[in-house]
C-alpha positions as CSV (number, residue, x, y, z in Angstrom):
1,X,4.6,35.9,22.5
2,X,6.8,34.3,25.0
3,X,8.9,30.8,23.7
4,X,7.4,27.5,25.5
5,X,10.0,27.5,27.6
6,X,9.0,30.7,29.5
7,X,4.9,30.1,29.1
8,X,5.2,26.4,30.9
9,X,3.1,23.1,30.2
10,X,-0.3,24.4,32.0
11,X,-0.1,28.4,30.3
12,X,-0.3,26.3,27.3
13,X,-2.9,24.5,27.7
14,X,-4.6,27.6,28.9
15,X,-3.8,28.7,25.3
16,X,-4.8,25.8,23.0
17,X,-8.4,24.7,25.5
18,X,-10.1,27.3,23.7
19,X,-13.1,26.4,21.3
20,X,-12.0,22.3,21.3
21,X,-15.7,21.4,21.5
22,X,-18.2,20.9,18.9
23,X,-20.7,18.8,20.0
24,X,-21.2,19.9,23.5
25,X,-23.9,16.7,24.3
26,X,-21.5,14.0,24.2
27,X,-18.9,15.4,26.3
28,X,-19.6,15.4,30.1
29,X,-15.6,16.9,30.8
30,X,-12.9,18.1,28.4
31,X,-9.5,19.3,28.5
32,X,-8.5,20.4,32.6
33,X,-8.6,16.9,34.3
34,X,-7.1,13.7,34.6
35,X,-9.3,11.9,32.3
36,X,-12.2,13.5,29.6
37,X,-15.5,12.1,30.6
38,X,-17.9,11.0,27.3
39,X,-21.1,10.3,26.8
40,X,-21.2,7.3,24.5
41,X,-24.7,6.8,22.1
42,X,-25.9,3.9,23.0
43,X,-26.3,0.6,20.5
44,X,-23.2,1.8,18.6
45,X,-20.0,0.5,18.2
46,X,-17.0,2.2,19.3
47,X,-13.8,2.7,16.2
48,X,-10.3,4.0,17.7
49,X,-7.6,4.7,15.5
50,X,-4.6,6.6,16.3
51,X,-1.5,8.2,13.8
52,X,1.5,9.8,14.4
53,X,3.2,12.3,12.5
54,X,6.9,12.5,12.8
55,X,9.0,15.8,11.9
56,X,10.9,15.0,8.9
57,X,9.5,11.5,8.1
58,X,5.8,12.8,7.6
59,X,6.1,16.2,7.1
60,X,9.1,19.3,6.5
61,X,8.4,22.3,8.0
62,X,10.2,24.5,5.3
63,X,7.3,23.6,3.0
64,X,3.7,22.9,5.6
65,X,2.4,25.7,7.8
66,X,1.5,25.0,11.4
67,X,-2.0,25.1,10.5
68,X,-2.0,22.7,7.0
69,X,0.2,21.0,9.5
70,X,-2.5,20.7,12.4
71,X,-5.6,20.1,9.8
72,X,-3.7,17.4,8.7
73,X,-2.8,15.7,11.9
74,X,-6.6,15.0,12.4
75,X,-7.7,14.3,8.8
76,X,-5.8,11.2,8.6
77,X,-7.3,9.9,11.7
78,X,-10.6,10.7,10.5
79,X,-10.0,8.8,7.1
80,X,-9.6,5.8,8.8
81,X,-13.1,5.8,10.9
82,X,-14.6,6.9,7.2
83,X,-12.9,3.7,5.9
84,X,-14.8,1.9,8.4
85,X,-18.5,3.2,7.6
86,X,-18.4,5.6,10.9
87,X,-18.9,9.0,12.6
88,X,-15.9,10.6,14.2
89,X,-16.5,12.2,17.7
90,X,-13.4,12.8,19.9
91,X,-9.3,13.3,19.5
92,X,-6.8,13.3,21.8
93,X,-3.8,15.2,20.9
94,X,-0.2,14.8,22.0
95,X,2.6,17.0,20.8
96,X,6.1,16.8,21.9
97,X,7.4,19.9,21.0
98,X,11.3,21.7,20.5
99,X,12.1,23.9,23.4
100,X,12.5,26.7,21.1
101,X,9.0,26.3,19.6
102,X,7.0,29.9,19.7
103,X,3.8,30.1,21.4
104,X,2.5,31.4,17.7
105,X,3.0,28.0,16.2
106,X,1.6,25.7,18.6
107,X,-1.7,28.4,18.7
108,X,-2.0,27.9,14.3
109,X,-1.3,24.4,14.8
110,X,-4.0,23.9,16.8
111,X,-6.6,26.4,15.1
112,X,-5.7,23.8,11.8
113,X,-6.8,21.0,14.1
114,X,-10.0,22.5,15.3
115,X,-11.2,24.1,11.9
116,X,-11.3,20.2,10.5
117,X,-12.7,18.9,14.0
118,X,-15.5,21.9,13.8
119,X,-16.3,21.0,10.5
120,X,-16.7,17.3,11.6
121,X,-18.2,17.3,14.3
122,X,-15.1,16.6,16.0
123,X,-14.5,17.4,20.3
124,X,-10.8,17.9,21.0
125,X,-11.1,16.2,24.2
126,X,-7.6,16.1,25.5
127,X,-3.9,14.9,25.3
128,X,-0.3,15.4,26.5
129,X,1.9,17.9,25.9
130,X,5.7,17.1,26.5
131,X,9.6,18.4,25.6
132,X,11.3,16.9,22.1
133,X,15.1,17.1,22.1
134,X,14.9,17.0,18.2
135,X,12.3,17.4,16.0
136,X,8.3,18.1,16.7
137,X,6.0,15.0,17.1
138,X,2.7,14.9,16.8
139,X,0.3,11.9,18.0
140,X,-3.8,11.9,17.5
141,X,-6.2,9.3,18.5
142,X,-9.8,9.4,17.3
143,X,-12.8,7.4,18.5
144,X,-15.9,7.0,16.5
145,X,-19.1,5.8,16.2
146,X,-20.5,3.1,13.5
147,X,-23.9,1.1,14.1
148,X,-22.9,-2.6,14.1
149,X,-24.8,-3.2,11.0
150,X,-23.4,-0.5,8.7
151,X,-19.5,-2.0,10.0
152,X,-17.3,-2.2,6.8
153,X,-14.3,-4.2,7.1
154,X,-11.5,-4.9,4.5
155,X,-12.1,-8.5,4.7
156,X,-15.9,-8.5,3.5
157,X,-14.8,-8.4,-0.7
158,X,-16.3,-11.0,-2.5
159,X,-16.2,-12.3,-6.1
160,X,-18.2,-10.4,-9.1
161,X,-18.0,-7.3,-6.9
162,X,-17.2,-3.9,-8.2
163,X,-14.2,-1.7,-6.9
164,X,-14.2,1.6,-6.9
165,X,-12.8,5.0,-5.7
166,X,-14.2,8.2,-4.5
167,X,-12.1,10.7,-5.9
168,X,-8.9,11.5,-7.7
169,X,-5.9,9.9,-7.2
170,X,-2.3,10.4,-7.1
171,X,-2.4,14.2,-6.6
172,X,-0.8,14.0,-3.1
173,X,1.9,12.4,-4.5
174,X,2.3,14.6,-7.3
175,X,2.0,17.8,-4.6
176,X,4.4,16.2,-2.6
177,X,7.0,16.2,-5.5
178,X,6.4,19.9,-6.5
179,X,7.1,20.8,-2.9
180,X,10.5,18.8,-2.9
181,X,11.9,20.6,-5.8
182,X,10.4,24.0,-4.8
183,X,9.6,26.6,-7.2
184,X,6.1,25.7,-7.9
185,X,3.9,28.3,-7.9
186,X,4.2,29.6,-11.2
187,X,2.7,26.6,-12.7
188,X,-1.4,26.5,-12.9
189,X,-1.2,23.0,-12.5
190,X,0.9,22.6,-9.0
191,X,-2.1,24.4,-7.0
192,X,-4.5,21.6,-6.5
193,X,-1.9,19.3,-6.2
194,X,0.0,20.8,-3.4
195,X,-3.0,22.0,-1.5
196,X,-4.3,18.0,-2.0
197,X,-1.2,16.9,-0.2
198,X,-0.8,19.9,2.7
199,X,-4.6,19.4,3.3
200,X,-6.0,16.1,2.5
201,X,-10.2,16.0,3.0
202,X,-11.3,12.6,4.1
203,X,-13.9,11.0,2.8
204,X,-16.3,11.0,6.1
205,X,-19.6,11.5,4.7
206,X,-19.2,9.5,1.9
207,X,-17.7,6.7,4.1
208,X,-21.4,6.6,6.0
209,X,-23.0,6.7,2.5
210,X,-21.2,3.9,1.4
211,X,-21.5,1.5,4.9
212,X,-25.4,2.2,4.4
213,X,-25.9,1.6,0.6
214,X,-24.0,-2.2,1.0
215,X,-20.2,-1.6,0.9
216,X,-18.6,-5.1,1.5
217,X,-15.2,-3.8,2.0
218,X,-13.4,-0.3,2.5
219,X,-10.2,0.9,3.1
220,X,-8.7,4.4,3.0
221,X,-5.8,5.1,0.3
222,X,-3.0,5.9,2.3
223,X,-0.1,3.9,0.7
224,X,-1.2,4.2,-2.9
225,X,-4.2,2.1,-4.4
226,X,-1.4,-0.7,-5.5
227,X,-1.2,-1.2,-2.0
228,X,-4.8,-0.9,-0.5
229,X,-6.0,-3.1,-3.2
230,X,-3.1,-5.7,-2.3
231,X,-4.3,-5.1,1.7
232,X,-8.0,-5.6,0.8
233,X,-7.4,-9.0,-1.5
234,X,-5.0,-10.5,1.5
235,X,-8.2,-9.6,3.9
236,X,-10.6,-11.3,2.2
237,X,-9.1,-14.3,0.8
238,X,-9.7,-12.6,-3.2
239,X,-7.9,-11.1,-6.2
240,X,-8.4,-8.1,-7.5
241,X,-7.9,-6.8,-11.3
242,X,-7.6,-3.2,-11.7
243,X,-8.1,-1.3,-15.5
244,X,-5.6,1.5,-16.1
245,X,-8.4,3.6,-17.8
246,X,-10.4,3.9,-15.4
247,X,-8.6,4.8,-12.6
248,X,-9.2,8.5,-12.1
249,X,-6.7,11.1,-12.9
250,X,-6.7,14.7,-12.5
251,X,-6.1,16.9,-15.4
252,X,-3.7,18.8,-13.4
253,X,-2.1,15.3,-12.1
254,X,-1.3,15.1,-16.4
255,X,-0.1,18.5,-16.8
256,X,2.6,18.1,-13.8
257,X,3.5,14.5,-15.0
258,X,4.4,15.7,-18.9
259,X,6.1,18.3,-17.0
260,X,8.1,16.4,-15.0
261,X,8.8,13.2,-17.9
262,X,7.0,10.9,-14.9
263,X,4.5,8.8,-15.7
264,X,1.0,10.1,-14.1
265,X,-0.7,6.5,-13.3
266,X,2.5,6.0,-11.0
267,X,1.0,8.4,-9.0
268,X,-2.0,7.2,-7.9
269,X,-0.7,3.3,-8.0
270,X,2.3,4.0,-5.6
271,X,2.1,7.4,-4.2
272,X,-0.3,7.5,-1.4
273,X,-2.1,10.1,1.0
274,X,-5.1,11.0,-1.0
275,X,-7.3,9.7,1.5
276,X,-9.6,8.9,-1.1
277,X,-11.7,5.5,-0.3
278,X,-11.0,2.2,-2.2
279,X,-14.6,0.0,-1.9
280,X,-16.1,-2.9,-3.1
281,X,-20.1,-3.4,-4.0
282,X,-22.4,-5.7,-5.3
283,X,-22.7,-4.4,-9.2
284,X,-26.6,-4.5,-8.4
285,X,-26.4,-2.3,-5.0
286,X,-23.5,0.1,-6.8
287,X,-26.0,1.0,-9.9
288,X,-28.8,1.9,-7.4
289,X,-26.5,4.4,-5.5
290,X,-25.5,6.4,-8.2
291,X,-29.2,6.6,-9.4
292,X,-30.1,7.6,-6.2
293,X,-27.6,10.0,-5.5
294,X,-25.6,11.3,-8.7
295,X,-23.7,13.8,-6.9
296,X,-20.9,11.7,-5.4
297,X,-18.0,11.0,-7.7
298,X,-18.0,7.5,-7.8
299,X,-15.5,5.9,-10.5
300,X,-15.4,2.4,-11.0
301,X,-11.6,1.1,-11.6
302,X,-12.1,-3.1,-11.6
303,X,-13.4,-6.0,-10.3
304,X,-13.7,-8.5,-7.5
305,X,-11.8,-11.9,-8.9
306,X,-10.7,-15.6,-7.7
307,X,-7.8,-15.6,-5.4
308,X,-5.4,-17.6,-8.3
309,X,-5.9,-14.7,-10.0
310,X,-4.0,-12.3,-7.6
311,X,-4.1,-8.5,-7.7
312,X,-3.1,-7.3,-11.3
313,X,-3.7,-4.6,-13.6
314,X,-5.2,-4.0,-17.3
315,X,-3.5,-1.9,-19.5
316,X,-5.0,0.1,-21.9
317,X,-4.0,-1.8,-24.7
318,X,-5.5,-4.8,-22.8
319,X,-2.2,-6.1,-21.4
320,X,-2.3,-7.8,-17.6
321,X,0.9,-7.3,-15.5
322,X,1.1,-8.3,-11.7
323,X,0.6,-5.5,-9.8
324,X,3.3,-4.8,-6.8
325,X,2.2,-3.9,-3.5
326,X,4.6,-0.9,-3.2
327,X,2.8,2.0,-1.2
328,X,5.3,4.0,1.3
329,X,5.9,1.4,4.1
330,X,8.8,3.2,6.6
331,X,10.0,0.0,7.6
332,X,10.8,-1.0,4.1
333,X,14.7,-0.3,2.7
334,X,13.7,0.3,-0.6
335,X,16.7,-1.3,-3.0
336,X,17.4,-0.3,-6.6
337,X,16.5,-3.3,-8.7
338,X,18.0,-4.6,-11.2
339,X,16.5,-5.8,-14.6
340,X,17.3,-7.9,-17.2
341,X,15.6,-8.5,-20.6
342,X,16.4,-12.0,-22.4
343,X,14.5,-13.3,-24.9
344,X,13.9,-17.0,-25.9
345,X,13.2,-18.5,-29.6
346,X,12.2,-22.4,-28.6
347,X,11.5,-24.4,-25.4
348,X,14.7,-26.0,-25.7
349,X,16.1,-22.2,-25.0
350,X,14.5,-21.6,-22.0
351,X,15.2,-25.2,-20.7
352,X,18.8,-24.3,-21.4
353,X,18.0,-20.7,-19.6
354,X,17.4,-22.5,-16.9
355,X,20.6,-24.6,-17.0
356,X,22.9,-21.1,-17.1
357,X,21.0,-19.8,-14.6
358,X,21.9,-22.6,-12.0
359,X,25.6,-22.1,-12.3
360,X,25.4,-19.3,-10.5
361,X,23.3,-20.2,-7.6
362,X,24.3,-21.1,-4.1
363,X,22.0,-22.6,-0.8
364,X,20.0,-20.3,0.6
365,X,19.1,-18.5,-2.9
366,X,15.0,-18.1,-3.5
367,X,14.0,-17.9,-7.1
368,X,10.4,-16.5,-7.6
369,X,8.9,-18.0,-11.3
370,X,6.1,-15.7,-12.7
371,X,4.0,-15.9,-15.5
372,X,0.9,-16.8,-17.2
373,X,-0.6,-20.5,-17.4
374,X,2.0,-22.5,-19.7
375,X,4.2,-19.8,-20.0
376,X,7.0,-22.1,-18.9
377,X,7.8,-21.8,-15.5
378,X,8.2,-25.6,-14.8
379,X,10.2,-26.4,-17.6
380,X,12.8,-23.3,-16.9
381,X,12.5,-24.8,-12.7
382,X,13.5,-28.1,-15.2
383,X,16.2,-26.6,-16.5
384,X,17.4,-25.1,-13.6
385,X,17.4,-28.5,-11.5
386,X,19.3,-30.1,-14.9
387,X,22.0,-27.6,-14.2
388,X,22.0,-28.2,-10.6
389,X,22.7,-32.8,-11.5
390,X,19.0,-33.5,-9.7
391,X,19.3,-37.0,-11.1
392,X,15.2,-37.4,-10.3
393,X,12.6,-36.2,-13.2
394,X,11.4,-33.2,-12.0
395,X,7.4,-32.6,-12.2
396,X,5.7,-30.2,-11.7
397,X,4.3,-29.5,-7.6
398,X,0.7,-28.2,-9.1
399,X,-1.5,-31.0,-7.3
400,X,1.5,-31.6,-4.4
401,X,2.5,-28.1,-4.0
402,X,5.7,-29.2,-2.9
403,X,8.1,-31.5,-4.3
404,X,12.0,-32.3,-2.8
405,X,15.1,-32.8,-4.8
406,X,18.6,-33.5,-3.9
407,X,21.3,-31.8,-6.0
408,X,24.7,-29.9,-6.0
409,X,25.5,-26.8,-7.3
410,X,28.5,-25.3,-9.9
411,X,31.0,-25.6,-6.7
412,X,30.2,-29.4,-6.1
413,X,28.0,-28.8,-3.1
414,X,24.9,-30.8,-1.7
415,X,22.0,-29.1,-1.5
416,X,18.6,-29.4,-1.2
417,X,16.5,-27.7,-3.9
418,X,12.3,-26.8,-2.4
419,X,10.0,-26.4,-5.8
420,X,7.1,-24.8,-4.9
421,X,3.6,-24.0,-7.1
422,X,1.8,-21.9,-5.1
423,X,-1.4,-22.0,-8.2
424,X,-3.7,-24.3,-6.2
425,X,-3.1,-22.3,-2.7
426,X,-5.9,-19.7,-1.9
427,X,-5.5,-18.6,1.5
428,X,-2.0,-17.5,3.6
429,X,-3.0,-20.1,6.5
430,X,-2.2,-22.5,3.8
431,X,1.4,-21.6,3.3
432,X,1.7,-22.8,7.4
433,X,0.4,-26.1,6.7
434,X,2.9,-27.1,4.4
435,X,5.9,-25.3,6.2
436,X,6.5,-22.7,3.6
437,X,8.9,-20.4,5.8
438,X,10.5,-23.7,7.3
439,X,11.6,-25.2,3.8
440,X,12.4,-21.4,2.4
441,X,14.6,-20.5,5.6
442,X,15.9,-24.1,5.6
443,X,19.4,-23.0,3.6
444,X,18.3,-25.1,0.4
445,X,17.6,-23.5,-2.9
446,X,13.9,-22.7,-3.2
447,X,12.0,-22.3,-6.5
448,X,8.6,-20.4,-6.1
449,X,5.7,-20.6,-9.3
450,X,3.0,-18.4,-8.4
451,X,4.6,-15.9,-6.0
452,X,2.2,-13.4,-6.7
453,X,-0.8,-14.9,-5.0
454,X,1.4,-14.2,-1.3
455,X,3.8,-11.5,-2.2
456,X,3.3,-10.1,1.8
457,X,5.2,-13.8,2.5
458,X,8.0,-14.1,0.6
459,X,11.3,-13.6,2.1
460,X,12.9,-10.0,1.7
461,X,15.6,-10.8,-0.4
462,X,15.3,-12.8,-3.5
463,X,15.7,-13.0,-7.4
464,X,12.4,-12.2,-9.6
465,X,11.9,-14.0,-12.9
466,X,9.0,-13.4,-15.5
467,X,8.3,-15.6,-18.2
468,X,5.8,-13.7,-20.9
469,X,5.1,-14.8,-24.4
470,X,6.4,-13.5,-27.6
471,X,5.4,-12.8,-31.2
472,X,5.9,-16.3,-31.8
473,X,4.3,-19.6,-30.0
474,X,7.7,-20.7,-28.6
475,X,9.3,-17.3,-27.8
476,X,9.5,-16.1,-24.6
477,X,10.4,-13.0,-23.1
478,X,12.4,-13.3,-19.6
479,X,12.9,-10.4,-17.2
480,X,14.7,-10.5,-14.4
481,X,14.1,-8.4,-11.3
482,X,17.1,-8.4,-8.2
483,X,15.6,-7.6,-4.5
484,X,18.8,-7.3,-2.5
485,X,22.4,-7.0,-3.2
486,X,23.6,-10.9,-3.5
487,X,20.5,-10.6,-6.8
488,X,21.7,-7.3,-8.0
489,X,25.4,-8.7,-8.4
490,X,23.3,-12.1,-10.0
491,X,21.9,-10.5,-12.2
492,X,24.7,-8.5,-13.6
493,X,26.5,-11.7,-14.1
494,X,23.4,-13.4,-16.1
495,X,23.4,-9.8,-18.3
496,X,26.4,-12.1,-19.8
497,X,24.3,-15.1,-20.5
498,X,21.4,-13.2,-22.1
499,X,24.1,-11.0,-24.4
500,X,25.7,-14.2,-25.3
501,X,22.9,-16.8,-25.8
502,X,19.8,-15.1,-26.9
């Protein structure tokens, strides 16, 4: 067939109009005019969600066909009305397409797009078609249809109830890898994998299900369950604890990992596009759906919590580690991080931590304290405002959130040093009313217990410390994380102090 170039805008939509409707009551006018005309159902609520898909940020077209490609395109969209407990009925596509794009590929793009939207229910009701100078872009929007009382938000979570998934997890991810080093198909494993990456099935009927058996909250995994469960706790004001065990992983998802040395959990914590649904129940209401309908493959993974507790997860050995928010975002520049591992014997060694650690601090540094309740976060802040000649005794913010010192650091100095404890704090609004950005961005030294609880809020750049216990009642363990390079290069000069000292 001819290139684009030589078929022109309207012989191709003469090519693609074909077959774009499946439910022929609800539209009055397709594709062919300036506008589509709909027939909405009354009493319903109308969802809109739109995606793009960007040549070379979303997909490669050395390893998707124009088809996978094209089903793909829509099942994202329609993941996100599931996610919201509602029906999918019409898309609007827009592709800007390479001059030297064939006729072929645009006609298998679009037969991908209209096999999903067939099997939904889905009318392909119109769109743009326009040149790209580089690189093909694809935009969908999709409206849908939800009755106002089976709306599910993310912010509706509440505290004792479940969470839980509706499928497998991490094999996107997994597929995604196998196609970036290539010669995959020998391997048993790689099949589900790569086909649950190039064609993703959302979770439409099961979203309905859900919305009319009592879901509180929902969300689609897109960005990894790390980061859904982090998006849901921020909506609705709660923590969340997730158990390693029980987050479901495919057999295959194993088989590739031991393969590969990577570690298979990652996958579904961090790795995104398995438009899967994350939800949260009352235990009560949960128990009753899968007795009413064993079929769906439900899998509990943890628990609606307080707020102060953050988002964390259980390890199988019954460990509980903060749990990172660190789905794909592609505005993010993801940094290598550096790590350091001390270890403390006594009190009076992580006071004196503390102490070394100030000598290397300047204005404008933040310093985020983590750990459990007595770990000793306010005594190393102690140590570190010691080292910095604060002459005042420094308490701990707990009840004041906030409390102000005056000090100088190593090169003689002033500066102001902001200790915050963030415990007491359970909802972002809060972090406004006492001025948290102002004081932060105010070019003192801030020191943050309790980061965790608003990890979407702290600045970019900054030093991570953990404090967790040892063997032995006094002895802590301190790791160090760097986000940015002025931590990276701070940490490399504390690697000293911990070789040295402890």
């Amino acid at each position: 067939m001819n290139e684009l170039t030589k078929l022109g805008e309207f012989g191709l939509i003469d090519l693609i109009k074909q077959d774009t409707i499946s439910d022929h009551g609800s539209v009055v006018l397709g594709i062919g005019d300036d506008a589509a005309v709909l027939l909405p159902t009354p009493r319903q609520l109308l969802l809109v969600t739109t995606d793009m898909l960007v040549e070379s940020v979303h997909f490669n077209l050395a390893t998707t066909t124009p088809w996978q490609l094209g089903y793909k395109a829509i099942a994202v969209n329609l993941s996100d009305i599931a996610a919201m407990g509602g029906v999918p009925r019409h898309a609007v596509v827009s592709v800007a397409l390479p001059p030297s794009t064939s006729a072929d590929f645009v006609v298998n793009l679009y037969q991908g797009m209209k096999e999903i939207c067939h099997e939904f229910g889905v009318n392909i009701v119109g769109g743009d078609t326009v040149s790209s100078p580089q690189g093909l872009v694809i935009n969908v929007t999709v409206t849908g249809e939800v009755a106002p009382v089976n709306l599910v938000r993310r912010s509706g979570a509440q505290i004792g109830d479940i969470v839980a998934v509706t499928g497998w997890l991490g094999n996107s991810a997994a597929g995604l890898d196998l196609l970036s080093v290539g010669e995959w198909e020998d391997f048993d494993f790689a099949w589900p994998l790569v086909t649950a990456h190039l064609s993703p099935k959302p979770q439409v009927k099961i979203g309905a299900i859900l919305a009319e058996a009592g879901a509180t909250s929902m969300d689609d995994i897109s960005d990894g369950l790390a980061s859904e469960a982090h998006e849901i706790a921020k909506a609705s004001g709660v923590g969340v604890t997730l158990y390693a065990a029980q987050i479901p992983l495919a057999a295959e998802l194993k088989e590739m990992a031991a393969n590969s040395g990577k570690i298979a959990l990652d996958y579904a914590l961090y790795g995104g596009e398995d438009f899967q649904l994350l939800f949260t129940m009352e235990p009560r209401k949960y128990e009753e759906l899968l007795i009413a309908q064993p079929e769906l493959q439900l899998v509990k993974v943890g628990e609606i919590v307080d707020s102060s507790q953050g988002v964390t997860l259980v390890d199988e050995a019954g460990g509980v580690q903060v749990l990172e928010a660190r789905g794909y975002n592609h505005f993010r520049e993801e940094e290598p991080s550096a790590v350091l591992v001390g270890k403390t014997t006594s009190a009076d060694e992580t006071y004196e931590f503390g102490q070394a650690l100030a000598k290397y601090l300047k204005s404008g540094d933040v310093i985020c304290l983590s750990g459990d309740l007595g770990a000793g976060k306010t005594l190393l802040s102690q140590g570190i405002a010691t080292g910095l000649q604060v002459a005042d005794v420094v308490s701990s913010p707990t009840f004041t959130v906030l409390n102000v010192y005056d000090g100088q650091t190593a090169d003689k100095k002033e500066v102001t040093i902001y200790h915050f404890d963030l415990y007491r704090l359970e909802h972002p609004a809060e972090l406004d009313d006492i001025g948290f950005d102002h004081y932060v961005e105010a070019g003192g030294i801030a020191i943050i217990e309790w980061p965790e609880k608003f990890l979407e809020f702290l600045p970019k750049e900054h030093l991570w410390l953990t404090l967790d216990y040892g063997e032995l009642p006094e002895e802590r363990v301190i790791n160090l994380k760097a986000k940015g390079e002025r931590y990276q290069m701070l940490c490399e000069e504390l690697k000293q102090v911990a070789d040295s000292s402890y």
